[in-house]
N, C-alpha and C positions, 0 to 999 in steps of 0.2 A: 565122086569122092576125090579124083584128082584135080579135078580146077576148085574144090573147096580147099585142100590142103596147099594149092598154089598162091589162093586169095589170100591165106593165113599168112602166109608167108611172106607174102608183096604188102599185105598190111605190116607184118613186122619190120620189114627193111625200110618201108616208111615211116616208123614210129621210130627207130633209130638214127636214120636220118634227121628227122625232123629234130631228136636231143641234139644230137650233134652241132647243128646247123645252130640253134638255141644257144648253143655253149659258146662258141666261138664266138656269137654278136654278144654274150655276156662277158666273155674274157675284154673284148675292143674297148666294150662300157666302161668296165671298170678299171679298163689302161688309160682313158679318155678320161673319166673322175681324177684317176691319180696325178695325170698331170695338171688338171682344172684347180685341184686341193693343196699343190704344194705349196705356188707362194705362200699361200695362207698358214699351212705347216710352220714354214720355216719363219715367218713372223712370229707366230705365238710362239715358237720354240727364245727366238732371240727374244722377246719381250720380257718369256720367264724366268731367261736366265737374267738378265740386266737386273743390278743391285745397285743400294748407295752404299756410300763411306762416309763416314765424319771421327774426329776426336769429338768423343765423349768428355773428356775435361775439358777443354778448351772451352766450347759453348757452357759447361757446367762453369766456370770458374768468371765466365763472363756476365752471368744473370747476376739482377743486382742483389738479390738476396745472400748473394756467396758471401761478401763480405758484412754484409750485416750479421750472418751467420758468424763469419771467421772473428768479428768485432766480440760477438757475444762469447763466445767460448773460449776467447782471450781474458776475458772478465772473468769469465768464472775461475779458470785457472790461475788469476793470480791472488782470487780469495782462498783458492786450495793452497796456492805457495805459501801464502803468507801464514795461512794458520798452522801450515808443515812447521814452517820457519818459528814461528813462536815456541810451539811444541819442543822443535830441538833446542830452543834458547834453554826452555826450563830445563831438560831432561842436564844441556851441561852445566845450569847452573844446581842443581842440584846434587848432581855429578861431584862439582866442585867442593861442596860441602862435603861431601861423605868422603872426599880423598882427605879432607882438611881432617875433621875429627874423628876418623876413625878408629887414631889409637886410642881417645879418649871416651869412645862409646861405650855405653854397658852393652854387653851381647844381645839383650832381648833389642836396643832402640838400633843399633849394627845389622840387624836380622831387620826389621822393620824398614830401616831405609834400603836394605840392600833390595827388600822386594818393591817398596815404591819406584827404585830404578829400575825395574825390572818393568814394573806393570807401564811407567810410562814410554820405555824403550818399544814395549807390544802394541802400546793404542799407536803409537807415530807409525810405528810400523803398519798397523790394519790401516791407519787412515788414511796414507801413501796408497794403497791398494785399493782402497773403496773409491779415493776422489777419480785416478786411473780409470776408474771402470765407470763411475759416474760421467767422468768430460765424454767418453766415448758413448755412452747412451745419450748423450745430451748433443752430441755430433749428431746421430743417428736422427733423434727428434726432429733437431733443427733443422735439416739436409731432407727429410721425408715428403715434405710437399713440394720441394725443390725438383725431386730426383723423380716425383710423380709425372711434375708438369712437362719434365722434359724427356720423358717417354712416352705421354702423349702425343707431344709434339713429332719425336720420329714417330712415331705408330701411326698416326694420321698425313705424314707427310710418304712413306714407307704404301699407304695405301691410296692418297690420290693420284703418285706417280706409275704406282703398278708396280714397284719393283717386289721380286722376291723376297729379297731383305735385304740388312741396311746393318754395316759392319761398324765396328770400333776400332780405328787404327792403333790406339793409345799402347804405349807399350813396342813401338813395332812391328806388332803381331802380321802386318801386311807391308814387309819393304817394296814389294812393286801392286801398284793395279794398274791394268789396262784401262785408260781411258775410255775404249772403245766400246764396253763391255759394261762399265760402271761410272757412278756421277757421285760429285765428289754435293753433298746434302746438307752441307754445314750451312749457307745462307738460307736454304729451303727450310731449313729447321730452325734459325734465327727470327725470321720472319715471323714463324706461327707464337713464337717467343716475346714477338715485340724486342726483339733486341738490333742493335746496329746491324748494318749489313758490310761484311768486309767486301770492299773494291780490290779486286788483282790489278796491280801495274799492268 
């Protein structure tokens, strides 16, 4: 009974040995991966962080559709002015009239023009407000396959280079970037655009 409960024993202090012994070549391992792993780490880390930049108007204002655009909605607005402009021609010369005979009107035909000046004082007025809202849905039209192509174009240039993303400086919104850290995407997004390539001095 005594060399079996010794056996037991001499077994157990070998089987904790033996964890022990297991742990510490597992700790080396995996001190040994960690440092095998880091460049790699620390790449993928800098790659994910790295973004681009560009002005969003700039490239937008240089495709050639911008001014075909800005051509046409120029046109349309000066058929709105001008039918503004006829509308208030009537509205004063009618105006004119009712100042002219107004002592000499009957009440009923005084009452009748005072509401013709009235109704067409409302329609100039809504149609000032509808053509307003018309140029700008017709901005929006005209601009929409513009404004497609050229977030494809970052979307896809945004994805061949890897970066995380791809800012709008417009506005300011970014007075400093680091070079180091980010790439300035305004020719790389030109390109997919077919549009010129700006050369730096």
């Amino acid at each position: 009974m005594f060399f079996i409960g010794m056996n037991i024993k001499m077994n157990n202090f070998v089987t904790v040995n033996n964890i022990r012994f297991m742990m510490r070549k597992m700790n080396k391992l995996v001190l040994c991966l960690s440092f095998l792993l880091l460049p790699f780490a620390v790449k993928a880390q800098t790659t994910q962080g790295k973004f681009g930049y560009l002005s969003y108007n700039a490239i937008f204002q240089a495709m050639p559709e911008y001014e075909v655009s800005r051509q046409k909605l120029a046109d349309l607005k000066s058929k709105y002015d001008k039918e503004a402009q006829r509308s208030e021609e009537e509205f004063q010369r009618k105006f004119a009239e009712f100042l002219q005979g107004q002592k000499e009107f009957p009440e009923n035909i005084l009452l009748k023009r005072q509401h013709e000046l009235q109704d067409l004082l409302t329609k100039s007025i809504r149609f000032k407000e509808e053509s307003q809202k018309l140029l700008v849905q017709a901005e929006k039209d005209l601009q929409a396959d513009m404004l497609y192509l050229l977030n494809e174009a970052i979307r896809a240039v945004g994805v061949e280079r890897g970066y995380a993303y791809i800012i709008n400086t417009d506005g300011n919104t970014c007075p400093f970037i680091n070079p180091a850290v980010a790439d300035d995407v305004t020719n790389y997004v030109k390109e997919k655009l077919q549009l010129p390539i700006s050369v730096e001095p």
